[in-house]
N, CA, C and O atoms as a MOPAC input file, in Angstrom:
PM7 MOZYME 1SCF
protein

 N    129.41900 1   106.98800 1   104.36100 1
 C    129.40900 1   107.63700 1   103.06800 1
 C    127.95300 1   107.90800 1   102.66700 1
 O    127.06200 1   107.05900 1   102.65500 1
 N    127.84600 1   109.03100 1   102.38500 1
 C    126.67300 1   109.38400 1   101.76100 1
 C    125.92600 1   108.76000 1   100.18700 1
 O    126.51100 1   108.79400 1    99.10500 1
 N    124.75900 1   108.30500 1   100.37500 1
 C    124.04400 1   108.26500 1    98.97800 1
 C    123.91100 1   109.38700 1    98.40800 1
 O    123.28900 1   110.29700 1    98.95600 1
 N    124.50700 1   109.52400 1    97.13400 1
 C    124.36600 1   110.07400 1    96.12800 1
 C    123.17400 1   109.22500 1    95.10900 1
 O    123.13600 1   108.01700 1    94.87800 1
 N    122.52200 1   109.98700 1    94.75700 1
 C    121.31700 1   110.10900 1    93.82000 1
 C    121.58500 1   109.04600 1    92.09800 1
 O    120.81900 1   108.28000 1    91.51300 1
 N    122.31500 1   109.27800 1    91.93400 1
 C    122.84500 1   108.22800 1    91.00900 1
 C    123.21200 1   107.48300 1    91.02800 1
 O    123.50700 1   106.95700 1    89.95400 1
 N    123.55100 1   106.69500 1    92.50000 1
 C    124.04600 1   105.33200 1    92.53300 1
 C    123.55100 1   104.08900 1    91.88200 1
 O    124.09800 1   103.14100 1    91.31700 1
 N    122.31300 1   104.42800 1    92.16200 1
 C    121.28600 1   102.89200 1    91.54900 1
 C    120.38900 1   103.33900 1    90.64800 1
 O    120.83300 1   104.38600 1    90.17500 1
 N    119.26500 1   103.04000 1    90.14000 1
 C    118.04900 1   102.95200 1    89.41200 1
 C    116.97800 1   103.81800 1    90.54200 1
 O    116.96800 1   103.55100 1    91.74400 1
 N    116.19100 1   104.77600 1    89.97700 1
 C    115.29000 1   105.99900 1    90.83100 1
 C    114.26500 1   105.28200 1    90.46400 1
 O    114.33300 1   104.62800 1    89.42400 1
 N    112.96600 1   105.27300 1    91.36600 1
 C    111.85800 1   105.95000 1    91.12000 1
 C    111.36400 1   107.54400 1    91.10200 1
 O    111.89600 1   108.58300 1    91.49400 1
 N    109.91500 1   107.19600 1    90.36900 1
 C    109.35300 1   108.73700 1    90.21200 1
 C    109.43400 1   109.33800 1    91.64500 1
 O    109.71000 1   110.50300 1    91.93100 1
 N    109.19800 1   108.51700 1    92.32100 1
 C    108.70800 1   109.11700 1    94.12400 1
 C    109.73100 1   109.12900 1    94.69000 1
 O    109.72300 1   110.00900 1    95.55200 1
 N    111.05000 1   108.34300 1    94.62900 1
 C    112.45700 1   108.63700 1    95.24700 1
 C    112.91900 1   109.46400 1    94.43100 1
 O    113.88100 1   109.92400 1    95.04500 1
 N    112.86400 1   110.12000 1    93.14700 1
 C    113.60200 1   111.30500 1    92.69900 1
 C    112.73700 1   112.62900 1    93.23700 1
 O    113.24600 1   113.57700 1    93.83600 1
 N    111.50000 1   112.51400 1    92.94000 1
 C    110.64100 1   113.99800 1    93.72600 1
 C    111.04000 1   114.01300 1    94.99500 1
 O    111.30300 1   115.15200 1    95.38100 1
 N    111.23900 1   112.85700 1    96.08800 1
 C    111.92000 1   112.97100 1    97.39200 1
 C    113.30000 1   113.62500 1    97.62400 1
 O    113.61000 1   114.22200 1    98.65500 1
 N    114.07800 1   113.44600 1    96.56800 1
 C    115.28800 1   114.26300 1    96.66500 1
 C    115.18700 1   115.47900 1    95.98100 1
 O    115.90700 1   116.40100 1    96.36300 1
 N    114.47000 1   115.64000 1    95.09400 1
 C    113.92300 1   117.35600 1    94.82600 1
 C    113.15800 1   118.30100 1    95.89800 1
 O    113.30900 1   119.48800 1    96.18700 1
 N    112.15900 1   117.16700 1    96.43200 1
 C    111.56600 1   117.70500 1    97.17900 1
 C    110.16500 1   118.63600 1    97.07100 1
 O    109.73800 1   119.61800 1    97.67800 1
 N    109.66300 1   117.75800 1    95.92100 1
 C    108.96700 1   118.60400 1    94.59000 1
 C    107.44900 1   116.97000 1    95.19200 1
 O    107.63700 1   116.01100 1    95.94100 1
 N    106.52200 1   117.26800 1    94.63900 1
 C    105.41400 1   116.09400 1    94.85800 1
 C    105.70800 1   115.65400 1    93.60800 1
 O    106.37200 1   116.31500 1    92.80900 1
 N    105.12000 1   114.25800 1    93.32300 1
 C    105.49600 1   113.46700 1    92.43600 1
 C    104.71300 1   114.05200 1    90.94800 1
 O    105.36100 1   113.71700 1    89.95600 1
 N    103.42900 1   114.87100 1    90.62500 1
 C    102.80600 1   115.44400 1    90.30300 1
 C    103.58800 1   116.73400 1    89.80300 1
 O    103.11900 1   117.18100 1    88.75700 1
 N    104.57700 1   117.37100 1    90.26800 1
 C    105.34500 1   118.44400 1    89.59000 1
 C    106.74900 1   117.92300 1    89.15300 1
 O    107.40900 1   118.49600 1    88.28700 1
 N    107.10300 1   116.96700 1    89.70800 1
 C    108.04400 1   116.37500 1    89.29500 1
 C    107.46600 1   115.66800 1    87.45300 1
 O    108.35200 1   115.93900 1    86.64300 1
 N    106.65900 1   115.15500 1    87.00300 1
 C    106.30800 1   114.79500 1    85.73900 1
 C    106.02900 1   115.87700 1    85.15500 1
 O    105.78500 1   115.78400 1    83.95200 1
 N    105.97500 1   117.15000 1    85.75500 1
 C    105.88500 1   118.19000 1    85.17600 1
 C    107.41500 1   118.66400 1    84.71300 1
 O    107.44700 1   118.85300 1    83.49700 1
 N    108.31000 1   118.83300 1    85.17800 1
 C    109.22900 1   118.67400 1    84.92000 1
 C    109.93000 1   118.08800 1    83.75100 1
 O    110.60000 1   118.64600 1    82.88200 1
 N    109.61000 1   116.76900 1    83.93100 1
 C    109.94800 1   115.82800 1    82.77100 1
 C    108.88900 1   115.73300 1    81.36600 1
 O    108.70900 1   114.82000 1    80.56100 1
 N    108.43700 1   116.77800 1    81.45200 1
 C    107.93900 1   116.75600 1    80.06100 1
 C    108.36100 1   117.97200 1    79.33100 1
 O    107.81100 1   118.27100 1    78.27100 1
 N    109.33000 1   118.70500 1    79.85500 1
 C    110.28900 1   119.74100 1    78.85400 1
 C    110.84600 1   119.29500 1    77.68600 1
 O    111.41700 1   118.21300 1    77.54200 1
 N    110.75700 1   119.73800 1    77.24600 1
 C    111.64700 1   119.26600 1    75.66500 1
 C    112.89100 1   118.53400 1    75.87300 1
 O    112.99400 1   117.35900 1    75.52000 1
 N    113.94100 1   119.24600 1    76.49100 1
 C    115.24900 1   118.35700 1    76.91300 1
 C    114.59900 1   116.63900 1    77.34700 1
 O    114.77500 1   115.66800 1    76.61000 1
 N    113.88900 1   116.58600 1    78.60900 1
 C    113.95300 1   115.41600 1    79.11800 1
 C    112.54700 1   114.96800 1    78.97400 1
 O    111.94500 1   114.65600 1    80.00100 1
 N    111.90700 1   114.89300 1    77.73900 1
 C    110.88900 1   114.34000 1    77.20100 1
 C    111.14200 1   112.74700 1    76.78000 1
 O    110.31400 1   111.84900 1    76.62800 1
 N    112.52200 1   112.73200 1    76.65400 1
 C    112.69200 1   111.32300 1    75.94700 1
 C    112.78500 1   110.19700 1    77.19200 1
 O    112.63700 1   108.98100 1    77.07000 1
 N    112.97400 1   110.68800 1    78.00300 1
 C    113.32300 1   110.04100 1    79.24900 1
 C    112.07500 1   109.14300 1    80.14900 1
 O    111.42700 1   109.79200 1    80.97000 1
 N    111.80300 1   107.84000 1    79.99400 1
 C    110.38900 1   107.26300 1    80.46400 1
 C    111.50600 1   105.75000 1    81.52400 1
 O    112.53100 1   105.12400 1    81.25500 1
 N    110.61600 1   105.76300 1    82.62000 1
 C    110.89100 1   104.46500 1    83.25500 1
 C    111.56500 1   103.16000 1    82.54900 1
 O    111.72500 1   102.86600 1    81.36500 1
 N    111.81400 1   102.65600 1    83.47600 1
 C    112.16700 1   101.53300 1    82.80500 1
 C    111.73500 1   100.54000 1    83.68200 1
 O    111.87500 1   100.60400 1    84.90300 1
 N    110.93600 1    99.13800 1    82.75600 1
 C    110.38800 1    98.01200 1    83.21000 1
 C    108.80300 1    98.76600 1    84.27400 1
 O    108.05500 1    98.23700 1    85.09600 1
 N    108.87100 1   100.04600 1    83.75600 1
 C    107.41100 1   100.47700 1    84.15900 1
 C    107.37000 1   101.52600 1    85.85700 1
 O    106.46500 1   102.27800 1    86.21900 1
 N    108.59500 1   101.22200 1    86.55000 1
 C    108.68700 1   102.19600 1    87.24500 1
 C    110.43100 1   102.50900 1    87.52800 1
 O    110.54000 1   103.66700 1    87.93000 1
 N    111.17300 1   102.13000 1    87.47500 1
 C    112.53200 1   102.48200 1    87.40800 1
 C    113.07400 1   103.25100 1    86.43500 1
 O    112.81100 1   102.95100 1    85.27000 1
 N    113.77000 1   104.17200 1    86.65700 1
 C    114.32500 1   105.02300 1    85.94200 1
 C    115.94800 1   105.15100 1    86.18900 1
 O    116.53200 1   105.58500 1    87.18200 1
 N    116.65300 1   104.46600 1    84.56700 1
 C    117.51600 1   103.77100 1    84.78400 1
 C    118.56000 1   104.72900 1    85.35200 1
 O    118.19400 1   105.90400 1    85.31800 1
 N    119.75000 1   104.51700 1    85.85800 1
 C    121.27500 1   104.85700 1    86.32700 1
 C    120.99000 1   106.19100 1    85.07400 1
 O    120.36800 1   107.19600 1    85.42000 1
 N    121.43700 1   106.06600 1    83.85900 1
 C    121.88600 1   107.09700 1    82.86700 1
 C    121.15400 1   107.67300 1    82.41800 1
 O    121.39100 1   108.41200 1    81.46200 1
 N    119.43400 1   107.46000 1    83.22200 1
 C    118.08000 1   108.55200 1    82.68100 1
 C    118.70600 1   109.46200 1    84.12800 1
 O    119.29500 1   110.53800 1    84.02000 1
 N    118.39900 1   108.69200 1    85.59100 1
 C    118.77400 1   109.37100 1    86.37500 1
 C    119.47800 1   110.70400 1    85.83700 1
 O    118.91700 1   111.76700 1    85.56900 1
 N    121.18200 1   110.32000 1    85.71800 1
 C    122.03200 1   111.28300 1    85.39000 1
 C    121.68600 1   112.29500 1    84.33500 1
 O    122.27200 1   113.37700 1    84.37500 1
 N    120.83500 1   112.07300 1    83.43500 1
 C    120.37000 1   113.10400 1    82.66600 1
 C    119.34100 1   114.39500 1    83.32800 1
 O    119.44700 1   115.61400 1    83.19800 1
 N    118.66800 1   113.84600 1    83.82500 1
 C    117.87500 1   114.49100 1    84.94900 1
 C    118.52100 1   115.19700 1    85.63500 1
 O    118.11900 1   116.33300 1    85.88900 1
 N    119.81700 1   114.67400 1    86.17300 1
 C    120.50000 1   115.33400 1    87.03900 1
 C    121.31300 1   116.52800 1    86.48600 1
 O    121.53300 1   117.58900 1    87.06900 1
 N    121.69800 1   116.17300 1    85.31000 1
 C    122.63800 1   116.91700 1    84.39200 1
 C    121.70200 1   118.58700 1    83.86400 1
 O    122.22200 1   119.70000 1    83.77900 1
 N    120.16000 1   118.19900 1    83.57600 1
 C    119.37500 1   119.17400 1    83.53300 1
 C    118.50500 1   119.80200 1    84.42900 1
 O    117.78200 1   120.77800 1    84.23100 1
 N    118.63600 1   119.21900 1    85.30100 1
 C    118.02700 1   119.76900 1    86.58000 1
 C    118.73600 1   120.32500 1    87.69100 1
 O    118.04300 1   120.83800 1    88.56900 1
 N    119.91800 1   120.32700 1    87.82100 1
 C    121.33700 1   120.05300 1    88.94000 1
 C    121.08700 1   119.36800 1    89.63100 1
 O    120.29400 1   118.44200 1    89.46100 1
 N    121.89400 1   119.70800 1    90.94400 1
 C    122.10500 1   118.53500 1    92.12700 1
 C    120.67100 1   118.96300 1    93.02500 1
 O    120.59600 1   120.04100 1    93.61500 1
 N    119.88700 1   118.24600 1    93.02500 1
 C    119.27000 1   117.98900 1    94.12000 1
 C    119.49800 1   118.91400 1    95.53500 1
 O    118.88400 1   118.63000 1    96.56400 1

């Protein structure tokens, strides 16, 4: 079975890896108005339901 992108908690560098974007345009990204609110959690994880928001405004990977 395949990993899907939302299974667990992302980093910045495992979500630009599935975009495929450098980690550097990927924070570019996340500073749009929609997903401005959206910051790590515990300093580099980005939880399950930030993930999915990301995903929800960005599509599927």
């Amino acid at each position: 079975m395949a990993e899907r992108i939302t299974d667990k908690p992302r980093t910045l560098k495992e979500l630009s890896c599935f975009y495929q974007v450098s980690t550097k345009t990927f924070k570019g990204w996340l500073r749009c108005n929609a997903l401005r609110e959206i910051r790590p959690e515990n300093g580099y994880y980005y939880s399950i339901a930030s993930v999915k928001a990301i995903v929800q405004h960005l599509g599927e990977p």
